[in-house]
HTML snippet that shows the backbone in 3Dmol.js (N, CA, C, O; Angstrom):
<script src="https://3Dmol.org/build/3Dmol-min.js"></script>
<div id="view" style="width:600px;height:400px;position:relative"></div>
<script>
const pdb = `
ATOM      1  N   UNK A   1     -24.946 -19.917   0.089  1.00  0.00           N
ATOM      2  CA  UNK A   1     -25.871 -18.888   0.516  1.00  0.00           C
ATOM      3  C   UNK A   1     -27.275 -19.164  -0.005  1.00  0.00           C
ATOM      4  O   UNK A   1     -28.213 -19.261   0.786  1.00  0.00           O
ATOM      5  N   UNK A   2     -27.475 -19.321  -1.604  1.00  0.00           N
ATOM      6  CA  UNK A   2     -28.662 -19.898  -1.385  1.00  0.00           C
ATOM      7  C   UNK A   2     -29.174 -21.301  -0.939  1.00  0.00           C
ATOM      8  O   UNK A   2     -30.350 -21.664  -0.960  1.00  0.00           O
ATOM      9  N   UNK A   3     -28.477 -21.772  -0.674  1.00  0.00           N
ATOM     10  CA  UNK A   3     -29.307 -23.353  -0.018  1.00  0.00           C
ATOM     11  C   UNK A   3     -29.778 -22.676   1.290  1.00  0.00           C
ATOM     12  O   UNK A   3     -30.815 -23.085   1.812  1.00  0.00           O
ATOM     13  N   UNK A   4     -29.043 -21.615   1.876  1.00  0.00           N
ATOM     14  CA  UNK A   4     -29.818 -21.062   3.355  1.00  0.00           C
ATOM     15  C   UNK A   4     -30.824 -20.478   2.992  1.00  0.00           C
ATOM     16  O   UNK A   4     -31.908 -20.932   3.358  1.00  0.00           O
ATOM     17  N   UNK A   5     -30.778 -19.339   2.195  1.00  0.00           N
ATOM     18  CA  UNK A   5     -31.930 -18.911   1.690  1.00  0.00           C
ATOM     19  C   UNK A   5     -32.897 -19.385   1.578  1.00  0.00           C
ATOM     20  O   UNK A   5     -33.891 -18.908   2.126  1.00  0.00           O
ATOM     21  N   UNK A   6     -32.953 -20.668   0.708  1.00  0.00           N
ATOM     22  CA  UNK A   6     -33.990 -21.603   0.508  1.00  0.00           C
ATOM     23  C   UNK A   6     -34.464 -22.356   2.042  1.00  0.00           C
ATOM     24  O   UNK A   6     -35.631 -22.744   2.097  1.00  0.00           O
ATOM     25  N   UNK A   7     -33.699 -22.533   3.102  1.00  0.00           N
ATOM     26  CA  UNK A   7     -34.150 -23.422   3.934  1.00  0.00           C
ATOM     27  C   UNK A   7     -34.867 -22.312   4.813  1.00  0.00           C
ATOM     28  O   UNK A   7     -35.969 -22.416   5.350  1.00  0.00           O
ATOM     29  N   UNK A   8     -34.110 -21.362   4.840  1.00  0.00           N
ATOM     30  CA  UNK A   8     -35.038 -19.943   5.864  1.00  0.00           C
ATOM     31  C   UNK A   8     -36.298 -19.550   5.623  1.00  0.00           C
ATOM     32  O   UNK A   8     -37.088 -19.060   6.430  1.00  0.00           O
ATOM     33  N   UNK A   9     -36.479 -19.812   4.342  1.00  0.00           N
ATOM     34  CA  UNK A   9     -37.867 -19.393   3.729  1.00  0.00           C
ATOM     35  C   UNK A   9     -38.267 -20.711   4.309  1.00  0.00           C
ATOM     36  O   UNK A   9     -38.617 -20.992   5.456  1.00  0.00           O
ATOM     37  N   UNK A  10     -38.125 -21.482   3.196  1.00  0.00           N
ATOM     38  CA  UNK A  10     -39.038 -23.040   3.858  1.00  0.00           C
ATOM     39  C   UNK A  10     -39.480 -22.951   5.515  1.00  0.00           C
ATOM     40  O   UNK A  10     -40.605 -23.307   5.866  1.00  0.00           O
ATOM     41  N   UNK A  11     -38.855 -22.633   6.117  1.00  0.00           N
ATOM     42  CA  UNK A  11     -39.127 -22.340   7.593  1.00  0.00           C
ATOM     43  C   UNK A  11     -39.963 -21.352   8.214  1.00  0.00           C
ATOM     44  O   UNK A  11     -40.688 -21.626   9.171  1.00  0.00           O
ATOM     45  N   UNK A  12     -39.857 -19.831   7.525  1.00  0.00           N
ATOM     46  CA  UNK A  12     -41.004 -19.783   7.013  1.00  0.00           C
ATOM     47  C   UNK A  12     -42.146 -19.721   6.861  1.00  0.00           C
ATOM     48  O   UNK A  12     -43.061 -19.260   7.543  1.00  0.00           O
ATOM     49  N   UNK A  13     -42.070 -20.374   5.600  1.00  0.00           N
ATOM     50  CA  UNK A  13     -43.557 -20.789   5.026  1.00  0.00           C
ATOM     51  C   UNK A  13     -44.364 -21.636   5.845  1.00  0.00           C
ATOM     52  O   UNK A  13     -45.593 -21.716   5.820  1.00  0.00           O
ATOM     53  N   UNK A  14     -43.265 -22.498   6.847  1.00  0.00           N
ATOM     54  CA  UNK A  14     -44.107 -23.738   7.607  1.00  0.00           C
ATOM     55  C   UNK A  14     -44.534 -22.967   8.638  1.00  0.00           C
ATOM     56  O   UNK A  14     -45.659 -23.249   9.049  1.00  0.00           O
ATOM     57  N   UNK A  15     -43.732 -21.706   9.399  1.00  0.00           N
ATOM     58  CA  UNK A  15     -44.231 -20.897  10.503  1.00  0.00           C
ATOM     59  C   UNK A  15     -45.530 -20.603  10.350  1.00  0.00           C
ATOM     60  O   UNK A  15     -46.427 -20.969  11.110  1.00  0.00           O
ATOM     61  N   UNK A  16     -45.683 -19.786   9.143  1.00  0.00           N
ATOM     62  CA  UNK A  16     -46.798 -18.913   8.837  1.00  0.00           C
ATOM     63  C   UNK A  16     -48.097 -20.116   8.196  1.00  0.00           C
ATOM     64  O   UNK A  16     -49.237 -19.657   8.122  1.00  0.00           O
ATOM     65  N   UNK A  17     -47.948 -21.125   7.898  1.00  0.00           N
ATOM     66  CA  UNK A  17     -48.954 -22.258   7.411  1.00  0.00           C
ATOM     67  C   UNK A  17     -49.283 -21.772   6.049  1.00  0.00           C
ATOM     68  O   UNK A  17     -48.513 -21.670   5.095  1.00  0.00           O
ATOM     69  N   UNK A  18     -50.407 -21.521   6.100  1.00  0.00           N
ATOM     70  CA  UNK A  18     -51.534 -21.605   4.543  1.00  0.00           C
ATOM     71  C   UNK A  18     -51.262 -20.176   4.250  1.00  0.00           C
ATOM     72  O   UNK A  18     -51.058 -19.978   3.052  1.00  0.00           O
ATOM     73  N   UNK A  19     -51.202 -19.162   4.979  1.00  0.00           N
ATOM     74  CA  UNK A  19     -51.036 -17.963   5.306  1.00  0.00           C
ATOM     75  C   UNK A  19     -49.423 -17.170   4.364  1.00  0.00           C
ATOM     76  O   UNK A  19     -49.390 -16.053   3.848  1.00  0.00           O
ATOM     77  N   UNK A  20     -48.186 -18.277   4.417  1.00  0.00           N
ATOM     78  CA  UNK A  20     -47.114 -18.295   4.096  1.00  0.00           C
ATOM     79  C   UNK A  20     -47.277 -18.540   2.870  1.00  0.00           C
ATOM     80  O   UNK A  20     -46.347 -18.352   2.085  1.00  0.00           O
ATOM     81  N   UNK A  21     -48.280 -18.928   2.526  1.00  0.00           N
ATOM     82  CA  UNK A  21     -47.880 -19.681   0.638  1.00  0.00           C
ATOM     83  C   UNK A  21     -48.789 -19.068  -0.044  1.00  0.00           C
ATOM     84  O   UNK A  21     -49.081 -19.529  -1.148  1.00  0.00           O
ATOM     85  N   UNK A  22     -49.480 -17.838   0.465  1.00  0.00           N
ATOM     86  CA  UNK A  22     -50.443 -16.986  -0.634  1.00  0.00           C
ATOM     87  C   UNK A  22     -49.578 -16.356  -1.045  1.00  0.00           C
ATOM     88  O   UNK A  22     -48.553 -15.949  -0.498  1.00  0.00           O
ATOM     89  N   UNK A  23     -50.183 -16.176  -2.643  1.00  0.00           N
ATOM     90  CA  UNK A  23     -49.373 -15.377  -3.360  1.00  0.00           C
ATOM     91  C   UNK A  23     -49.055 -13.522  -2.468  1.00  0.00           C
ATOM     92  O   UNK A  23     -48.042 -12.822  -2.479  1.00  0.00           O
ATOM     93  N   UNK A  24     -50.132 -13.340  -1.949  1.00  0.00           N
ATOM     94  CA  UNK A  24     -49.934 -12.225  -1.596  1.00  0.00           C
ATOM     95  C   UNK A  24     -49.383 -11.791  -0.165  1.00  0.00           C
ATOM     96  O   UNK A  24     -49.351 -10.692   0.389  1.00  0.00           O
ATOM     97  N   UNK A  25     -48.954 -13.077   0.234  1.00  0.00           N
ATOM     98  CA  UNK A  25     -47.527 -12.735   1.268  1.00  0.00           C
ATOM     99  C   UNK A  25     -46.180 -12.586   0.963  1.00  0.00           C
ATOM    100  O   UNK A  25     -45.611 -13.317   0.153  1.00  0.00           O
ATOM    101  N   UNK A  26     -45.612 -11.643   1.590  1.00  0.00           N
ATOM    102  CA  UNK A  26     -44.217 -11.594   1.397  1.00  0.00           C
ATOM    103  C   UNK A  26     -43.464 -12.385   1.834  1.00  0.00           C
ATOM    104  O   UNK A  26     -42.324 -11.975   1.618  1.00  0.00           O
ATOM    105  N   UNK A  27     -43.452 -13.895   2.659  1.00  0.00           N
ATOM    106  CA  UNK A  27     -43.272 -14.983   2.772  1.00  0.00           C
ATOM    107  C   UNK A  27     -43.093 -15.593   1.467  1.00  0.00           C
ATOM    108  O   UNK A  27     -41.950 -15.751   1.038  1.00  0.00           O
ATOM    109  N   UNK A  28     -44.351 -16.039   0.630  1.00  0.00           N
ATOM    110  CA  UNK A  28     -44.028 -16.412  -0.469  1.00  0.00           C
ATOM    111  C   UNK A  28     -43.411 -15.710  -1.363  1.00  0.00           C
ATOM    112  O   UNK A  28     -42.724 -16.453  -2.064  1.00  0.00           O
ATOM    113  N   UNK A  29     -43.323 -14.420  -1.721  1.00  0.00           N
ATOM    114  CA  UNK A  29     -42.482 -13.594  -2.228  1.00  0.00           C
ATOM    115  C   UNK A  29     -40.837 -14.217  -2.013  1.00  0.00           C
ATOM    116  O   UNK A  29     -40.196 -14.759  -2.913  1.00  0.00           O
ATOM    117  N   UNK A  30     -40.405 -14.018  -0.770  1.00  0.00           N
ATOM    118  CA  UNK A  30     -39.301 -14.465  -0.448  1.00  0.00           C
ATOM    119  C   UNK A  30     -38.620 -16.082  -0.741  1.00  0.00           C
ATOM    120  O   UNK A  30     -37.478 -16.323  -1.132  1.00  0.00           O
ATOM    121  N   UNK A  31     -40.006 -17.330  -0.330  1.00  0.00           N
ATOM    122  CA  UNK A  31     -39.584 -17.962  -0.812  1.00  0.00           C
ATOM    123  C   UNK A  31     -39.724 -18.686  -2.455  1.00  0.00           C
ATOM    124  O   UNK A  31     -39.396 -19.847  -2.699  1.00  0.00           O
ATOM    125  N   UNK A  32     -40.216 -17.825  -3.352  1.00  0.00           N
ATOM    126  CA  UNK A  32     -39.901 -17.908  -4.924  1.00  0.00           C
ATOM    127  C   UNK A  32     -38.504 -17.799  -5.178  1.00  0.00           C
ATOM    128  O   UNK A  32     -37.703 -18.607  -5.647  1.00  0.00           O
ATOM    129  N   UNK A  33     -38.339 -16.216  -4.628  1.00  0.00           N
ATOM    130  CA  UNK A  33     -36.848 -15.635  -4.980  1.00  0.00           C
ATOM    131  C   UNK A  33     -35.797 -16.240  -4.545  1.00  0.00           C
ATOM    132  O   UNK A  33     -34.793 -16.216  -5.257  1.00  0.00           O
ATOM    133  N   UNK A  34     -35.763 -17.051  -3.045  1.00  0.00           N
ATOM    134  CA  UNK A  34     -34.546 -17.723  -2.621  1.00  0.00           C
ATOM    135  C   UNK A  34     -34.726 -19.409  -4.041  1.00  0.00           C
ATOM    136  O   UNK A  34     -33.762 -19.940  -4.592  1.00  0.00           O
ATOM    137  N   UNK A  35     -35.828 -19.708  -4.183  1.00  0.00           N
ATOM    138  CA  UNK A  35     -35.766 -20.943  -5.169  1.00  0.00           C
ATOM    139  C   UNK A  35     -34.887 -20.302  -6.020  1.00  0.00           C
ATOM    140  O   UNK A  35     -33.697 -20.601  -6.125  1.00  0.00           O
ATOM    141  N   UNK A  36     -35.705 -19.031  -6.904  1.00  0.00           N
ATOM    142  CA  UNK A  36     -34.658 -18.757  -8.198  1.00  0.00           C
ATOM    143  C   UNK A  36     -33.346 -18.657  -7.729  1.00  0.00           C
ATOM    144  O   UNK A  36     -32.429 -19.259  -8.287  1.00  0.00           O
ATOM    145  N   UNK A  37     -33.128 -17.715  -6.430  1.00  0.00           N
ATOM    146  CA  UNK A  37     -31.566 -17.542  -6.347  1.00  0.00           C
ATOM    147  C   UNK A  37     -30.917 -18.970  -6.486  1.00  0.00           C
ATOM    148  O   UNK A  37     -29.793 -19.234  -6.912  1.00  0.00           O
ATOM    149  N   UNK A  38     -32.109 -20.020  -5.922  1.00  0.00           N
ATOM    150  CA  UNK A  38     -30.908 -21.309  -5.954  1.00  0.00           C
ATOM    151  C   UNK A  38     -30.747 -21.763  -7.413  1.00  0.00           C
ATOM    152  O   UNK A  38     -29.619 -22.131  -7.743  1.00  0.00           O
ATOM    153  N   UNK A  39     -31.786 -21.784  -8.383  1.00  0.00           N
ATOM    154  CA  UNK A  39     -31.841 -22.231  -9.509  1.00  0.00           C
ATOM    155  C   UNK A  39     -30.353 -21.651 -10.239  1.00  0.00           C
ATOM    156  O   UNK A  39     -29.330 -22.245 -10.580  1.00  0.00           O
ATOM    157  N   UNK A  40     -30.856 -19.891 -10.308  1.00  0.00           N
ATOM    158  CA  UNK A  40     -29.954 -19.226 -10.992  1.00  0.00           C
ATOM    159  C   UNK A  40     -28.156 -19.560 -11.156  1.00  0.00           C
ATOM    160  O   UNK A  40     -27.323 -19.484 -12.059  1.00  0.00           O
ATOM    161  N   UNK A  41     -28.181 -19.978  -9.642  1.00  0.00           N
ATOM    162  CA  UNK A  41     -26.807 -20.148  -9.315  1.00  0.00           C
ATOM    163  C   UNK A  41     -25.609 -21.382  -9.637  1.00  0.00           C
ATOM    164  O   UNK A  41     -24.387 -21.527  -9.640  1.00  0.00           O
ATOM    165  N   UNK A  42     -27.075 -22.264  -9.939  1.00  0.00           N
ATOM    166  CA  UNK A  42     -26.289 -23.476 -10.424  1.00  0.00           C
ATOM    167  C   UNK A  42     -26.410 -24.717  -9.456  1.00  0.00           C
ATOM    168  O   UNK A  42     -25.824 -24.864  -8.384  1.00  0.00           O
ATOM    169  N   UNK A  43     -27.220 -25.500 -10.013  1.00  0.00           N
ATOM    170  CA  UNK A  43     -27.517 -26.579  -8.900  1.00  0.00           C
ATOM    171  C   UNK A  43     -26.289 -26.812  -7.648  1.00  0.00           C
ATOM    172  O   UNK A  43     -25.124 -27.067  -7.957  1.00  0.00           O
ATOM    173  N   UNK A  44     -26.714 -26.692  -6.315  1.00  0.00           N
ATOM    174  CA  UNK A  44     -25.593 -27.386  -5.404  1.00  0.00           C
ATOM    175  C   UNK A  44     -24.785 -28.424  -5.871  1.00  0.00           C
ATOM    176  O   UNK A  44     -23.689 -27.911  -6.097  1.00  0.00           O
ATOM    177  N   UNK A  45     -24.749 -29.618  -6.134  1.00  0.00           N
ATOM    178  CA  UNK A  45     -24.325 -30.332  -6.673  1.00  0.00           C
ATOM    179  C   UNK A  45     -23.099 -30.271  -7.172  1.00  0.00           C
ATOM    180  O   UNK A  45     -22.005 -30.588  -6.706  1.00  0.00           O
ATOM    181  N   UNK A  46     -23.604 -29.592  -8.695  1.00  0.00           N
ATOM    182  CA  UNK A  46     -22.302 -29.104  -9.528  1.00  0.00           C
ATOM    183  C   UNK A  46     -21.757 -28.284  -9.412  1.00  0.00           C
ATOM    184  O   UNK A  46     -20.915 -27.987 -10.260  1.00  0.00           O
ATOM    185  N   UNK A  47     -21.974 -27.510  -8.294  1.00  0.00           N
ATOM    186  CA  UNK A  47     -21.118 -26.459  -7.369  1.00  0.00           C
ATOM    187  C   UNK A  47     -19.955 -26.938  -6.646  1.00  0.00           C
ATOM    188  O   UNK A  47     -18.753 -26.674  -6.674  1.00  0.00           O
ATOM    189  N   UNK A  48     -20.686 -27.715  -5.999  1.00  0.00           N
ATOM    190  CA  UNK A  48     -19.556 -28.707  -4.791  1.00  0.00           C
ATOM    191  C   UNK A  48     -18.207 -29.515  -5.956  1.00  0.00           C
ATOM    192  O   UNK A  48     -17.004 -29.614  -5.714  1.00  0.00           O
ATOM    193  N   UNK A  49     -18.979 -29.996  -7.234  1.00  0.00           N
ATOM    194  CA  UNK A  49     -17.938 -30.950  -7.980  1.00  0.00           C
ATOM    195  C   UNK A  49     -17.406 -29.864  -8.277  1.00  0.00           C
ATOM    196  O   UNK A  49     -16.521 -29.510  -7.498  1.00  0.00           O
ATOM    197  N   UNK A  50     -17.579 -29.331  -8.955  1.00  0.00           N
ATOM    198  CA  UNK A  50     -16.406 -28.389  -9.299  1.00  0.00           C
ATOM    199  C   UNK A  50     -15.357 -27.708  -8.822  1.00  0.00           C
ATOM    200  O   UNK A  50     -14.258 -27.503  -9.337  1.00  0.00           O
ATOM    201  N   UNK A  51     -16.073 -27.168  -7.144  1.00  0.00           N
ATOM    202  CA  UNK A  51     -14.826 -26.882  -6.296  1.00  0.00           C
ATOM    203  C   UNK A  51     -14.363 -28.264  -6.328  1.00  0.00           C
ATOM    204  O   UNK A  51     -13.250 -28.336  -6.850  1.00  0.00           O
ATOM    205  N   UNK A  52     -14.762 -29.216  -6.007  1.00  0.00           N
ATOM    206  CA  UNK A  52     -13.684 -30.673  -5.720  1.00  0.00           C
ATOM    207  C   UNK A  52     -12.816 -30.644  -7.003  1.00  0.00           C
ATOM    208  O   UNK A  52     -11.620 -30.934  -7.042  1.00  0.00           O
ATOM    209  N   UNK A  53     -13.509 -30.291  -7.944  1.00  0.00           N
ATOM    210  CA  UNK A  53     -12.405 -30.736  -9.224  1.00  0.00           C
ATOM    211  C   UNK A  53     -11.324 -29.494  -9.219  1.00  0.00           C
ATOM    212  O   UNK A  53     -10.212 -29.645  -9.725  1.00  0.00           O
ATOM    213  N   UNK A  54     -11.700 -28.356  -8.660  1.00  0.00           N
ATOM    214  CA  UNK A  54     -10.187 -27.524  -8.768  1.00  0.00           C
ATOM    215  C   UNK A  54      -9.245 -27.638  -7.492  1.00  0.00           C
ATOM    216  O   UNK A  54      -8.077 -27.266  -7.378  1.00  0.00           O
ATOM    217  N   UNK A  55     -10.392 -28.492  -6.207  1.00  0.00           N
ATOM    218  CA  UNK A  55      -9.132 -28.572  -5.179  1.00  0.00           C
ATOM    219  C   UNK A  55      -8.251 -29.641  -5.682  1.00  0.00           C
ATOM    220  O   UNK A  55      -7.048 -29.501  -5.462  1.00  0.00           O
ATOM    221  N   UNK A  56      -8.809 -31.101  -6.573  1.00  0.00           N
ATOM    222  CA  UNK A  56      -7.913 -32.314  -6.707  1.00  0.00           C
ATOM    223  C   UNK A  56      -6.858 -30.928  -7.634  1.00  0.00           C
ATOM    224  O   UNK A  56      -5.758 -30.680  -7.139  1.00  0.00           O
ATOM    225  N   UNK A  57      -7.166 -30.365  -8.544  1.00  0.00           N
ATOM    226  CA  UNK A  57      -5.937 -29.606  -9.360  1.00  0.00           C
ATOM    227  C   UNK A  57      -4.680 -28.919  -8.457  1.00  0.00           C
ATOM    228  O   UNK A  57      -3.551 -28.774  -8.926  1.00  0.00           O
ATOM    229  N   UNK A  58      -5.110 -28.470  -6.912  1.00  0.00           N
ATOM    230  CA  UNK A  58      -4.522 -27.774  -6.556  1.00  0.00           C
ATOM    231  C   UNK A  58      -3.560 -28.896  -5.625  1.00  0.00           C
ATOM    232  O   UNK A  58      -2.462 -28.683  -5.111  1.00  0.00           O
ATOM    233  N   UNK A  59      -4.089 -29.702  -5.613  1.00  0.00           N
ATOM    234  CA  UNK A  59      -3.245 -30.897  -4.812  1.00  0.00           C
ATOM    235  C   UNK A  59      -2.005 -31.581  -5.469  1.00  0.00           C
ATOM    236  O   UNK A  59      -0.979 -31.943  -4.894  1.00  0.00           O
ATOM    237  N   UNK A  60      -2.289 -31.675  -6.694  1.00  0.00           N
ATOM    238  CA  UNK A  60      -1.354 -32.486  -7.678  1.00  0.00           C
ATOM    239  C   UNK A  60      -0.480 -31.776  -7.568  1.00  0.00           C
ATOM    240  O   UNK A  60       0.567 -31.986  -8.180  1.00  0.00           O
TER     241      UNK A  60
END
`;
const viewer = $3Dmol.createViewer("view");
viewer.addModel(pdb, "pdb");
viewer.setStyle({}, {cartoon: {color: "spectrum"}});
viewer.zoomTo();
viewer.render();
</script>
């Protein structure tokens, strides 16, 4: 969910141009918060390994 987050904003920000990335749009508002949501959550990455590491558990 947040990697969408993050790409919806990015999309966006590119809609709206220079306009999208002032602080005082709610564009940029939105896309800070989808970054943190992605930060907060735990890089993609080590999201994905980890489900992989409990599906190999569930396989054995």
């Amino acid at each position: 969910a947040s990697e969408e987050a993050m790409k919806q904003a990015h999309q966006a920000v590119q809609a709206m141009g220079g306009a999208g990335y002032m602080n005082e749009s709610p564009v940029s508002r939105i896309f800070r918060d989808a970054k943190l949501m992605e930060i907060g959550a735990g890089t993609s990455e080590i999201r994905r390994m980890l489900i992989g590491r409990e599906l190999m558990e569930l396989m054995k």
